[in-house]
Structures are given as C-alpha cells and as structure tokens.
C-alpha positions, 0 to 999 in steps of 0.5 A: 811660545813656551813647550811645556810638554816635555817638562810640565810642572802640572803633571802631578794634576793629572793623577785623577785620584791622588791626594794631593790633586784632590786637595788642590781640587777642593781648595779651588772649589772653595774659592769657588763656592765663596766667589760665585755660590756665594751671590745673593742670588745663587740660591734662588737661581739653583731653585728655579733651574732645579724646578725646570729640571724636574718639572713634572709636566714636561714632555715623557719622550718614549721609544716603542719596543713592541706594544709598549712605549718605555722612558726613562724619568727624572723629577724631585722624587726620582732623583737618578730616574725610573725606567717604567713604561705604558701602552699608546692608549695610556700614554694619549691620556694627560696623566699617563699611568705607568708600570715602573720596571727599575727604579734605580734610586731605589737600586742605588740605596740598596747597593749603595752605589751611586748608579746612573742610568746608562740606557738598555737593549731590549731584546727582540721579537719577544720583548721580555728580558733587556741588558741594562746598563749603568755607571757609576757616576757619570762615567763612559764605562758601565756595568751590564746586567740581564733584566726580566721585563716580566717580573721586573728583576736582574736575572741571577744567573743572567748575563752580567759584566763588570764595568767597562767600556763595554759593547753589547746586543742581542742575537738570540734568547741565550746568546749575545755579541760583545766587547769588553775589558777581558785584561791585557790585548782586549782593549784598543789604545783608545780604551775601547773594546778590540774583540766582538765574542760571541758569548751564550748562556751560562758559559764564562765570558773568557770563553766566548768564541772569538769573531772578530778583532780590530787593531790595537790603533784602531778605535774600537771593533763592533758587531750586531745582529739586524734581527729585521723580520725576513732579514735576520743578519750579522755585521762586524767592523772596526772603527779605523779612527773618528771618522773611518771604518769598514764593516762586514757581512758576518755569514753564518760560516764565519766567513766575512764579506766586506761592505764594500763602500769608501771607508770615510762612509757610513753604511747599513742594510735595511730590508732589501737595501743599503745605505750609503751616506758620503763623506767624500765624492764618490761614483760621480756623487758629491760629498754629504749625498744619501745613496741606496743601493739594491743589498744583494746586488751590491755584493754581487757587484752593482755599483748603481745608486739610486740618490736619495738626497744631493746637497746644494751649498745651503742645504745639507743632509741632517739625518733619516729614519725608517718607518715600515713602508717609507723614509723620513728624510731629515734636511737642514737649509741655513741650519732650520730643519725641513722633512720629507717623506721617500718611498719606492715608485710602486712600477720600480722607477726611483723613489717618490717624495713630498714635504711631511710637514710645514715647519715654522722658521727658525724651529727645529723638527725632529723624528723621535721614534718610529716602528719599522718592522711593523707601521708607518706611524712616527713620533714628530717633536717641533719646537723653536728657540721661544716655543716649548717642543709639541709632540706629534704621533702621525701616520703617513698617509694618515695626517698627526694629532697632537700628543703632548704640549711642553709648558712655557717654563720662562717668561718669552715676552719682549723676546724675539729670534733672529738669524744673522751672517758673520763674515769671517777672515777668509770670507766664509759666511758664518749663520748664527742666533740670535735670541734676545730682547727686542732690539727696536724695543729696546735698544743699546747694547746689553749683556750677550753669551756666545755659544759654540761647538765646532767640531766632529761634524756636530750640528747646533739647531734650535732648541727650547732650553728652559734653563736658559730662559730662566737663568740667562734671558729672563734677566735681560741677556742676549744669547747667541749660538755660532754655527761654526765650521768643524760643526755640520750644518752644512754636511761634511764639507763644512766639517773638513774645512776646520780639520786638523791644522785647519782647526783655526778656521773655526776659531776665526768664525767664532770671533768673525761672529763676536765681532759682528754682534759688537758691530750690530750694537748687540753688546760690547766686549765687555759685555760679551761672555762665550761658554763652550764644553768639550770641543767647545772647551778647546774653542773656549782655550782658542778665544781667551788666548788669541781674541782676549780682547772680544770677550768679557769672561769666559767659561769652559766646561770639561774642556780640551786644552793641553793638545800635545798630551790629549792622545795619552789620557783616557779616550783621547787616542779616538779624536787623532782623526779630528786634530792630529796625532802630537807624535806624528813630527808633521802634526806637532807644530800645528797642534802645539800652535792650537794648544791653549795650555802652551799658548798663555802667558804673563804679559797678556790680559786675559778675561776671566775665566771659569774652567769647569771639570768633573773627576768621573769624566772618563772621556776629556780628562779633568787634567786638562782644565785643573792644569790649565787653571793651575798655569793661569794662577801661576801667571796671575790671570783671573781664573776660578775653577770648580770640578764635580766629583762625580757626573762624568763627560755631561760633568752631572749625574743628576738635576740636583748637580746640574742646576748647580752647574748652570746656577755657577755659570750663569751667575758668574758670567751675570757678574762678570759681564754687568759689574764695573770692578773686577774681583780680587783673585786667588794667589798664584799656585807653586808648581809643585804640591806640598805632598809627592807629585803622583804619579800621571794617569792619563785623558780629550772630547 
C-alpha cells in the first residue's frame, strides 16, 4: 500500500479557493456535464425532481412557539424560502394563511449575498424578538442577527455577529449566552467556539463576561438557559470529543456544579427530574437504557434511577419527547418504529405506559412537535417507503385527527417492501430494505442502488423519498438501504461494534448485504450501484477499493477519504473519537489501512465512480474527493467528478442545485449499471497544475 501522507502530490487541491484547484475543478465539471447533463433524459429528469422539491402541496411542518406554529418554505417562487407563521386554527384549514416574517429571497436580492437559511431561536415567554441565523451558501458557519417578530424587521441596534461557527441562546430580554469566533484562543482545534460569554445589550461582544471555557482539544464548549416555568436554570459544559462530555449546573454565583453521570452519557434536567441516556453500563444498567432520576436529589447524592426504558438485542431506544404531563418514548424493534406513552404513577410507585398508537410495518413514526410548558397536545407524522407522511395533531387521553395528507409524488404501483437479513463475516445479522418492483411479478434480476451510512450512531428508518421515486424506481430500479453497524439501529452497541480500527465491520455488513441481494436474484454486480455521503463517502471509499467486484458503479458524495490527513482539514479534528487520531502512533496503522485515497492502485479494476463535492462545504473538505478524483485519473480508472460552488456539507443550497445534484446521480448510475459498453474516460491528470501549487488549507463527516 503506497503512504502518500507525507508526500501527496494532490496537496495543491486542498487549497479551497485557489486558482488553479478551481480550474482544475471546472475542467472536471465539464466532463461532467458532457457525460451525464448531457443524456437525453437529464433535463426532463431535473424538471420532474425540481417539481417534487417544490411542490406546493406537501406537508408545511411547523413547531409551536407560543400561539403561533412558525415554518420555513420553499417552492418555485421561493427559491431560498420564507420563514412565516399561522395560528392552529388556520394552519387546520387546506390553504392555510400565512404571515410571512422573513423572506430571505428577497434579503438576499438586497444584499446581494447568497443567504441560506440556517434556523432561529425564538425568544421566550414573550415570543417577540428571535436570533436568526443565516449562511452564506451552505455552509456551517453563519452570521447572527436579532429579529423583531412584531414589526418583522433585523433590530438595528440588536445583537449581530459575523460569521462564525457560532453558539447562541437566549437568557433574558437584553441578555444572551454565546460562543464564537473572537480571534486567536476563541476557538477549539475543531474550529468550534471554546468560550460560552455572557453578553448583554448594547455592550461589545469582546467585552462579555467570561463563564466558561472548554480546552483547545476539546470539541467545543456550550451553554444554555432551561427557561421552563418554576424551573429557570443554567447549563454549561465542554464536548470533550463526538461522543463525550460533561456538563454543568451554572448557580447564579457563578460556582458550577457538575452532572455528575459517566461522561459517554447524555443528560438533561426537565422540570423536577434528570435524564440519563447510557452509552455504556452503568449502575447495574445496560448499555442504550433511558434512566430518570429525582434532579435535586441527584446532586445531593441519590444514585437510584428510575428506568424508563431497557434494550433487548432487537430493540433499541430511538428518542423521546416531552409533552406537559407525559413522555413519548421513540423505540425501534428491527429498525420500525414503535411509541408509547410514560407518566409518573399518581401514588409515586414508578412510571405508567401504553402503546400511543398502532404503527404499519415497515413505517416510520415520528414526534414532530409537542409544547411542554404548556399541553399534552403533540404533532404525530407516520409515513413508509410507499405511503407519503400524514400529519396527526392528538391530545393524550384525548385521541388525533388527521392534519394533513402529503400527495403520491411517484407511481407506487407494481412496487412492494420488504425487509431481509444478510449474514455478514463474522456472523452479525445485518437488516435491510428492499423497495422495488414485485419480484413474483416480475422476476429476474434488474438494476438495484445500495444505501448506506454506517457511523456516528445514525439510524437509517424508512422514509417516503419523492425524489427517489421518481428518479430511481419509476423507471424499474430496485432501491436498497443497509442498516449497517456504526449506525444506531440497534442502540450504542451496534454503534461501538464499528468504531475505530473496528471500522471494517462495517464495510464487511455492507458487502455481506450486496452479496446476498445477488444471491436472492435481485441484481447482478453489474447491476448493482451503491451511493453514500459523508460517512457514507468513507463506505463508498471502502467498497470501490476492497469489493470492487460486487458493484457496477459507485457514487460518493461530499465524501471522507484521505484518513491520514481528515484531523488537519476544517472540522475534521471533532470525529478523532469515531476513526482515530492519525497522529496517535497506535491509531495510524489502522487508519492508513481505512483509507481510500492511499488504498488505490493500477493494477486493480475499479467500477466507475462519480465523486461528488461542494466548495462551501465547510465541514468534509472538498480536498477529499478532487484528490481522490485527481489520483483515479492519474491511475487511468473510470471516474467523473462534479463539485457545486456553493451548497456547503447537504452540497445544495437550494431546490434549483439539488434537483440538479439527484438528476446527475440517478442519471449516471441509470447509465452505468443498464448499458453493455463503458464510456471512454477522461485522460490521467499530471501531479502538478500548471500554475504554482497553493499553498494547502485544511477539511471530514
């Protein structure tokens, strides 16, 4: 295996910005754009995503703040979205009317400044300003901005900062908590703010009181105010790296008084109590538990939990939500999604339970927003592979109605879901999906894409994907999703199988699961493309250099794959606690082994590839993918390569580039994986640019 980390010929592609990465950025676009925009069917296909995109008709998902529920929107005429809002009793009716509060279309125009919308903390009890946030393009950073709700305007003399990757939250009227970019030492090797300050009104951010500080290796530090009626408190703590951290009761002395719970846990007050999800065992708990404990008595020393919820080797905790009176609990048994409903016994023995509601299988159900200061009432969407999201607003104790109904937005007919088992090396069952044409309608192999993920302890549950439909199974393709280890469809466990040197489990459960959609006469390997972004990038990496052989063509968005150099490049220092530090003598061996970019060679045959970046990802550096690119040319391998300018980490900043982005996957792997010839490829690539190499910036998931 060739070490290219101390002597990468690439490194000039680093340099985000630099004339000549650009240029060499722009001449793979266009090879691009004449092997795959250019289909006869490219143009049509962008059309009809870009209508799915912006259909007027969808589902406008809203979260209440106060007597308003507030969203944000997209469509044709909105193309960077308003943030606007309505009551209940108008958002019950088909055409709900809306008051619009920011139209950052119409922001952007005026600044010109291409803003995308990065969310907004409304303030409470009253409701009347909100700190928004917006990037410029897509990316992780964003400038912030106080807002009057009332007379729908930036407040002149309000709070404002300049872009950073900054923390903010409210604690009163004229005062906030925040981290940010305040120059040299603000900032952690992650790139993330170090400090929470406490900053009032009308004074210089530099001069906000310092209350907290994190280290320089940590992740980043943070802090917030719990401004629950009766309940008022502050919290700061330090992400100590992905998974760890330790956080703090702030008293109103300054003093601080740590939560004392195994730091690979999370925890939270809520009114009286504190709860404790497990990453690992701990007071005669198992790994994945949900444990609640009386708050005060906590910090006075009682380590009694109450459980709320234990695993079994099928069942794994997927998340809860509080309402005023009760807990919704969030399950998942082989990755389909179950909810029930906890409250605390009225004599004080324990917690009651029972099922909310009966959920098809094979769906996924999820709580989109409840109210907990002031009602039991929750927002309920349950939708499947096939069956488009309904939105349900119930009342514990009370029963549901039906809000809204999303529309069909692809032709499901002839289509079925199934969920099968692979066997992968070391005997781990591994689930996945299977969502395609009816096999005993339709026999014989045909064209299948394989999803994955794997990592960070992220679930893949079913979903309606309108865009999928349309540009994948429409046409007669199969479409697969892996649930891998790394991921966290079976609670932290399934996750910490595939951590660090670890990491090839996952790989192995991805290929156990192309292996056995071959096996069952769902495709060939030449029929069988896989696609995966980020993390899913590094899986992507995996399978063309160790199972080229199972796939027809692979794409890989905003992607991981140089594993000696992903600490050094923007955010990449935060996900050490996932691979591996490459400085760390103990970790390189293994991490070189992962590694993609040092793991290809000539004399291998390699499927085609289609690496996908995006200049304004200020997350995964887009060095990662044109080097990659730049090496497979070099190599003579088939490999295209297209990166957006602007669209950061989700490579889109909007419908418009993200239609785009689906139209060039779907139509490339539609091409690669139904055709009998091969394209011709571009030539190899010399190691240097005719202009001087620049000088490296730095980049990972």
């Amino acid at each position: 295996m060739r070490n290219m980390s101390d002597d990468d010929p690439y490194l000039w592609l680093e340099d985000i910005s630099g004339e000549a990465a650009l240029a060499w950025v722009a001449e793979r676009n266009a090879e691009t754009a004449g092997a795959v925009a250019g289909d006869d069917g490219f143009a049509a296909l962008r059309t009809r995503l870009r209508e799915v995109l912006d259909a007027s008709d969808r589902i406008p998902y809203t979260v209440r703040r106060g007597p308003y529920l507030y969203n944000f929107w997209r469509d044709a005429d909105h193309v960077r979205g308003v943030w606007r809002r309505t009551t209940l009793e108008r958002y019950r009716e088909d055409t709900p009317e809306w008051e619009v509060l920011l139209d950052v279309d119409a922001l952007a125009a005026d600044e010109d400044e291409k803003w995308v919308w990065d969310g907004a903390r409304v303030l409470r009890p009253t409701y009347d300003r909100a700190l928004v946030r917006l990037s410029r393009d897509g990316g992780d950073a964003v400038v912030v901005r106080e807002f009057d709700l009332g007379t729908r305007e930036f407040v002149a003399d309000g709070f404002r900062l300049p872009e950073a990757k900054t923390r903010i939250g409210w604690v009163d009227d004229d005062t906030v908590l925040v981290g940010t970019d305040l120059g040299p030492g603000s900032l952690t090797d992650s790139g993330y703010p170090r400090t929470v300050r406490r900053w009032r009104r009308g004074t210089p951010v530099e001069d906000a009181v310092l209350v907290y500080e994190a280290d320089p290796a940590d992740v980043a530090a943070w802090g917030y105010r719990d401004t629950t009626p009766g309940f008022e408190r502050e919290f700061v703590g330090r992400s100590l790296d992905f998974f760890r951290s330790e956080t703090y009761l702030l008293r109103p002395d300054g003093t601080r008084v740590r939560i004392d719970v195994p730091d690979d846990a999370s925890a939270y007050a809520h009114r009286q109590y504190l709860i404790v999800t497990l990453k690992s065992a701990w007071l005669g708990q198992p790994t994945g538990s949900l444990l609640a404990f009386g708050f005060d008595a906590f910090l006075a020393g009682d380590r009694t939990p109450e459980v709320l919820f234990t695993p079994d080797p099928r069942t794994a905790l997927a998340g809860h939500t509080w309402t005023r009176n009760h807990l919704l609990l969030e399950t998942m048994r082989d990755v389909s999604n179950h909810i029930e409903v906890l409250a605390p016994a009225a004599d004080g023995g324990g917690w009651t339970r029972e099922p909310l509601v009966g959920v098809p299988a094979l769906s996924a159900v999820s709580v989109v927003d409840t109210d907990p200061d002031e009602s039991d009432e929750y927002f309920l969407d349950v939708s499947g592979f096939l069956q488009p999201s309904t939105l349900h607003l119930g009342r514990i104790g009370a029963g549901s109605e039906v809000l809204k109904q999303a529309p069909h937005h692809f032709d499901s007919s002839g289509l079925t879901v199934d969920q099968h088992f692979a066997t992968s090396r070391d005997g781990t069952r591994v689930p996945y999906f299977v969502i395609g044409p009816d096999r005993t309608a339709a026999p014989g192999p045909g064209p299948a894409l394989l999803y994955g993920y794997g990592g960070f302890e992220v679930s893949l549950t079913p979903f309606y994907g309108g865009v999928t439909g349309r540009a994948w199974l429409e046409r007669g393709g199969t479409y697969v999703i892996a649930n891998i280890r790394g991921g966290g469809e079976y609670g932290p466990d399934w996750h910490q199988a595939a951590l660090g040197a670890e990491r090839p489990r996952a790989f192995e459960d991805f290929a156990a699961v192309a292996e056995d959609l071959v096996a069952r006469g769902i495709t060939t390997p030449a029929m069988l493309g896989a696609k995966g972004g980020s993390n899913g990038g590094l899986l992507m990496g995996a399978m063309l250099t160790r199972h080229p052989e199972l796939f027809g063509a692979i794409v890989a968005q905003v992607p991981l794959l140089d594993m000696t150099r992903f600490h050094k490049l923007l955010a990449g220092a935060s996900w050490i606690a996932e691979y591996g530090d490459p400085d760390d003598e103990a970790d390189r061996p293994h991490l070189l082994a992962l590694s993609p970019y040092h793991r290809l060679a000539a004399d291998r045959d390699y499927p085609p590839v289609l690496l996908m970046t995006s200049t304004r990802d200020d997350r995964v550096h887009p060095g990662h993918a044109r080097k990659t690119a730049a090496r497979l040319r070099e190599l003579g391998h088939r490999v295209l390569f297209h990166e957006n300018t602007g669209g950061g980490h989700a490579g889109a900043g909007d419908n418009e580039q993200a239609a785009h982005n689906s139209a060039l996957v779907h139509t490339y792997l539609w091409q690669q994986l139904t055709r009998t010839e091969r394209p011709t490829v571009p030539g190899p690539l010399t190691a240097t640019p005719n202009a001087a190499p620049a000088t490296p910036s730095g980049t990972g998931s």
